[in-house]
N, C-alpha and C positions, 0 to 999 in steps of 0.2 A: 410502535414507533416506526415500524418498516416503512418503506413505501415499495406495496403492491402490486405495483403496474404491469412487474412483468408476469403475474401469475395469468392475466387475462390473454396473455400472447401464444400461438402455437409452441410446443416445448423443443424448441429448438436444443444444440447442444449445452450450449451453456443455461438456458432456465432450468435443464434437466443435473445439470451438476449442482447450482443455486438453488434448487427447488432438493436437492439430497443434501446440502448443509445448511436447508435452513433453519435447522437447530442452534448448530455456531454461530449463525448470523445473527439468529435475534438475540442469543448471546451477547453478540456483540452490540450492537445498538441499546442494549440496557445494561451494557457495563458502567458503573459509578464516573468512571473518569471523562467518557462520552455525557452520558447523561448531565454530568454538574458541569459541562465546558458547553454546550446548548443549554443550559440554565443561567450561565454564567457564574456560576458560584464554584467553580473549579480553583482548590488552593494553584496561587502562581507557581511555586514552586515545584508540582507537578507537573506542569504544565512547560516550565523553564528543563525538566529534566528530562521530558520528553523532546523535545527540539533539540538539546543536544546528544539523543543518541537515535533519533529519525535524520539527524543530520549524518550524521557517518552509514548508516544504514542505504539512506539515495545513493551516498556515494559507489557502494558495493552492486548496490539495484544499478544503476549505472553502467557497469563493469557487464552485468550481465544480458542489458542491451544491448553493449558490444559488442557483445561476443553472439547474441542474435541476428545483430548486424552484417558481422562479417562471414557468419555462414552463409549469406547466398541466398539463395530461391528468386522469386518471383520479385522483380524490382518494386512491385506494389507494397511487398512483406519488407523488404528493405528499408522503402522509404517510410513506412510506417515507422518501425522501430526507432530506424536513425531521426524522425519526429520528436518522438515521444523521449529519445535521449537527451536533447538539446531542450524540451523541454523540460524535465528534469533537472539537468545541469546548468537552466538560467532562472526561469521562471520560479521553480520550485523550490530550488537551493537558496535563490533570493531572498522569495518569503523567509523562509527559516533565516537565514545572515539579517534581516530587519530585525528580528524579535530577538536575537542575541544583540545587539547593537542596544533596543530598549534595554535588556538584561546585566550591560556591562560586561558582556564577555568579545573578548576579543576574538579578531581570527585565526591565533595561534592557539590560543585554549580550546578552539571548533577542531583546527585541525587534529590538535592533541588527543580530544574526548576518546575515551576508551568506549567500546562497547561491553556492555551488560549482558550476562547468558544469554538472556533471550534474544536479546538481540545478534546476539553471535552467531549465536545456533541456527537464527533464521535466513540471515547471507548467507552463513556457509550451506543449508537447505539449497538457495537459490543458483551459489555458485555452482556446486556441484550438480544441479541439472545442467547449467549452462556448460558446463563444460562436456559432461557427461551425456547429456541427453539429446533427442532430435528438436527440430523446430518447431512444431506440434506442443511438445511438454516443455519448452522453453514458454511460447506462446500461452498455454495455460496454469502453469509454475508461476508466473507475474499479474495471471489476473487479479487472483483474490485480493491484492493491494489495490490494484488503480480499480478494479469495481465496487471493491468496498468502499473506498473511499468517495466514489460518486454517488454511493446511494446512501453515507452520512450525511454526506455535501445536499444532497434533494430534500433530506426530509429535514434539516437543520436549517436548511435553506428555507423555508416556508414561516419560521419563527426566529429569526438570529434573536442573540440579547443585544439586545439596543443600548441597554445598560452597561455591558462589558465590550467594549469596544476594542478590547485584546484580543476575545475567540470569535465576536464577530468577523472579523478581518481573516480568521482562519477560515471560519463556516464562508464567509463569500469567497473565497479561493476557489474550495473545491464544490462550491454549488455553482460558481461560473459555466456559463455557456462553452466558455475554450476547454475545463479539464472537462465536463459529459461527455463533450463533442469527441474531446480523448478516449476515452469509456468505451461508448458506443464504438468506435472503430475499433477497437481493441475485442469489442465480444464477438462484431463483427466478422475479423479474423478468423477468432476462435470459430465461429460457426462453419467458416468455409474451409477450412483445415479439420473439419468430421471427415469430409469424403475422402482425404489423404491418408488415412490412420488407418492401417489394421485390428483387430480385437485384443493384442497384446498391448499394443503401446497406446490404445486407446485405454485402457485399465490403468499402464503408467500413469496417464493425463489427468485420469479421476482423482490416483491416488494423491497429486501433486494438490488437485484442485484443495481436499481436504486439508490435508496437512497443512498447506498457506491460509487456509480460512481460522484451522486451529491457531495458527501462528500469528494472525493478526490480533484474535482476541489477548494471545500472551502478549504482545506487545503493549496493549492496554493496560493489560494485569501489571505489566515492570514497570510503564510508567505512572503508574496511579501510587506501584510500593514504591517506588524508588528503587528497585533492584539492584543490588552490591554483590559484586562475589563474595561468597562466604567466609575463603579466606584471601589471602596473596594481592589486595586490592591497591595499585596504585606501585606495584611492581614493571619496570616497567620491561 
C-alpha cells in the first residue's frame, strides 16, 4: 500500500530514518482503521472518536510549534514553523470542526474532549522535547505526523471511495497539493539541519523519529478500539 518513491531517491537523512522504520510504516498503512477508511467501510463511529481526540491532540502539536517558533534560528526555520502553525490552527482544525458539526457535537464538547492514553502519552512525548530538547529534535519529533500523514494522503489519494464521501473529504485534505507541499518542506528541513547535529543529538533525533512513528500507529490502534481509561474515566 506504501508508496515507494522515495526508495529510488539518494538516502538523504530522512529516507535513511524512513527507510529504518519502515516496519512501523507499513504497519501503519495496513492498519484496519486506515485500510476500512480508504475502503470506505470504516464504522462512523470510529472514525467520530478519532476526530475528537486528533482534535485536542493539534491543539497540543500546536503548542509545540510554538514553542519551535519562538526558539529562534534562522528566519527561514521560523517562518516555516510559524507556517505550518496557522496552518494547523485554521485549515486543519477546520476540517476536523466540519465533521463534528455533521456529528452533532458542539464546540464546547470539542473543547471539553478528554484525551485517551495514547493520545496523552503522545503530546506529552511531543511536549517534552519541545520544551526539553534542541531545534533539530524538535524538527524531527513532529515529522513522523505530518509525513505520515502525506504519504496516507498519496497513496489514498490515488483511489478515494467515491462511495464514502465522509473519508473522501478526509483522503483529499491530506493528498492535496498545499499539505505535500507542507511535507516536503518539512523533510526538507529535516535534511538541512544533518550538517547542524553532532553524533549525540543526532541519535536523540533517531530515537525521536521512532518512537513518533510507533506512536502514530498507537493512535490508530485507540481509535479503531475506542480507547477508555481503565479506570477513573470522566473524572474530571
Amino acid at each position: 500500500m506504501r508508496d515507494r518513491s522515495e526508495g529510488s531517491r539518494s538516502m538523504s537523512w530522512y529516507a535513511s530514518l524512513r527507510a529504518e522504520a519502515d516496519p512501523i510504516w507499513e504497519a501503519i498503512h495496513e492498519h484496519p482503521f486506515l485500510r476500512e477508511l480508504g475502503e470506505g467501510s470504516l464504522d462512523v463511529g470510529r472514525f467520530r472518536f478519532y476526530i475528537l481526540q486528533d482534535y485536542p491532540y493539534l491543539k497540543e502539536f500546536s503548542r509545540v510549534l510554538a514553542l519551535a517558533v519562538s526558539r529562534g534560528g534562522p528566519l527561514e526555520e521560523m517562518s516555516f514553523f510559524a507556517g505550518l502553525l496557522q496552518t494547523t490552527l485554521t485549515v486543519e482544525m477546520a476540517l476536523h470542526r466540519s465533521y463534528c458539526r455533521e456529528f452533532g457535537i458542539t464546540d464546547q464538547d470539542l473543547e471539553a474532549a478528554e484525551l485517551a492514553p495514547t493520545a496523552h502519552a503522545y503530546t506529552r512525548h511531543l511536549l517534552s522535547i519541545g520544551a526539553l530538547g534542541s531545534q533539530a529534535e524538535m524538527t524531527i519529533a513532529l515529522l513522523p505526523c505530518v509525513a505520515s500523514y502525506a504519504e496516507i494522503g498519496r497513496v489514498m489519494g490515488k483511489r478515494p471511495p467515491d462511495h464514502a464521501p465522509l473519508y473522501a473529504r478526509w483522503i483529499e485534505a491530506y493528498a492535496s497539493e498545499g499539505y505535500q507541499e507542507i511535507a516536503r518542506a518539512h523533510i526538507a528541513l529535516a535534511d538541512r539541519l544533518e550538517g547542524r547535529v553532532g553524533p549525540e543529538e543526532k541519535a536523540r533525533c533517531r530515537r525521536h523519529f521512532i518512537i513518533g512513528s510507533r506512536y502514530e500507529w498507537l493512535f490508530w490502534e485507540m481509535a479503531y478500539r475506542k480507547e477508555a481509561w481503565p479506570v477513573g474515566e470522566g473524572i474530571s
